[in-house]
Phi, psi and omega in degrees: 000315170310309180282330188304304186296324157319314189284340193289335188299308175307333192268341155344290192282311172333284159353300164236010144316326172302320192283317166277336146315291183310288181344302196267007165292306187294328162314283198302278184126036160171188239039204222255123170280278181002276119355294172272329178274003200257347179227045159287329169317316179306298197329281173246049162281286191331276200289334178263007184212316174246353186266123192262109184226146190255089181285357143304328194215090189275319184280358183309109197304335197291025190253145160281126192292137165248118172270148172247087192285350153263072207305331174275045183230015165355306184274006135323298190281333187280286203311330194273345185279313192295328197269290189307311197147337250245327175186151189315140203281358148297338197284327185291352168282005166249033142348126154047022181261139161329131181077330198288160187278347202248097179279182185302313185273150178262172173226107193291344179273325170286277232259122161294120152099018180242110177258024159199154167275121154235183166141001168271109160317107164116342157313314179295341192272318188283350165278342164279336189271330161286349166308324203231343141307257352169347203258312185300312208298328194247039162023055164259164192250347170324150176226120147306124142219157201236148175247149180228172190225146208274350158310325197260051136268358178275351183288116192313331186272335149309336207260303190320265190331293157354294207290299182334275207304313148339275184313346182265326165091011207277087185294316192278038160232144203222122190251133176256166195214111161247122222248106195242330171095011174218156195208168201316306218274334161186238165268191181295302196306303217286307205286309156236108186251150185261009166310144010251111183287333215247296186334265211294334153291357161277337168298311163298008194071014175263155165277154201211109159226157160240128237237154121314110173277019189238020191241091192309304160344293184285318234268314185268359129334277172326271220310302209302272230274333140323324185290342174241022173281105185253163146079044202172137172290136170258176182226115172256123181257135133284100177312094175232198181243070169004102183101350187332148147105327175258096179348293163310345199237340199280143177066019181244128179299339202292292187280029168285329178247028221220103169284155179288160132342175170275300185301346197252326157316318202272329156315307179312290193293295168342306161288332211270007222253000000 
């Protein structure tokens, strides 16, 4: 009875995380909708459910870390931080505005509660593995986790960085791959495709499970059981939907970089609502 309520709470927060996106996209008049709505789910099981993070305190060295490895999909991780406590939920209608701290990209020097700067597809994964390197090396208990997004799995510093986080053995790192199956110029399989991703993360020596990502059930499985994985990274691929939640953006390529209208916002908010 408890977790069913715990879960109506997460979809709750999901809801309007959504609801802040689409607000601060339509605010800025640009960045990646798509994209940020295809992994809210993920976000917030992390932060609201599983992560031990202090928003009073961002820097708390005990804390667990989040890489955003597909840095332009920010504005998932800026709505879910502003949601948790980390800075005021006014603060997201200064999206890309001059001065403002919530630039396209996040910024670990700016953004309370953002622990690595991404946007080069594939960085963010290899700043996770010295992230939870680093965790082992000082016999901390902190657990790294990282979102990839599956267009940037084509990138050669993903595959390099597997092979690292194998060989290391790093059990405290836990990466989700939100596999919604479309990246800008269209989908994933026609422009490069990285199938059969679960073969080959195993090959690389992770642990693999696959997930519904829009399924709070399944999401906090993956983590219990990333979580008894000893001496192997796990890689949870999450099944999502590109655009989730909005009638118009799901499954449309169109809306991986395409902030809504003002008229298309308020459609948007209207199912969400």
């Amino acid at each position: 009875m408890e977790q069913i309520s715990n879960e109506k709470k997460l979809q709750e927060i999901a809801r309007q995380i959504r609801r802040n996106i689409i607000t601060m996209l339509a605010e800025a008049g640009s960045g990646h909708p798509g994209g940020s709505l295809s992994a809210v789910e993920i976000l917030t099981a992390l932060y609201f459910q599983e992560m031990r993070v202090d928003p009073a305190n961002p820097q708390w060295p005990e804390r667990d870390r989040f890489v955003l490895g597909k840095g332009h999909a920010a504005p998932v991780l800026y709505a879910t931080l502003a949601e948790k406590g980390f800075f005021p939920r006014e603060e997201l209608l200064t999206l890309r505005k001059i001065n403002s701290r919530l630039q396209g990209h996040p910024d670990m020097r700016k953004v309370p509660g953002v622990d690595m700067s991404t946007g080069s597809l594939g960085q963010g994964f290899s700043a996770s593995v010295g992230m939870a390197l680093a965790g082992k090396m000082d016999k901390k208990d902190y657990r790294v986790y990282l979102l990839l997004g599956d267009g940037e799995i084509q990138e050669g510093q993903v595959w390099e960085g597997a092979m690292a986080a194998a060989h290391y053995k790093l059990d405290n790192l836990t990466a989700f791959l939100d596999h919604n199956g479309l990246q800008i110029d269209g989908p994933v399989q026609e422009v490069m495709s990285p199938e059969p991703v679960v073969d080959k993360f195993k090959a690389f020596g992770w642990h693999v499970e696959q997930i519904d990502g829009h399924s709070f059930t399944q999401i906090t499985r993956a983590l219990e059981i990333a979580k008894s994985i000893k001496d192997k990274p796990t890689m949870i691929i999450a099944e999502t939907v590109k655009g989730k939640g909005v009638s118009f953006m799901e499954n449309e390529a169109g809306w991986h970089g395409t902030a809504p209208k003002k008229d298309q916002a308020a459609q948007a908010l209207e199912e969400l609502a």
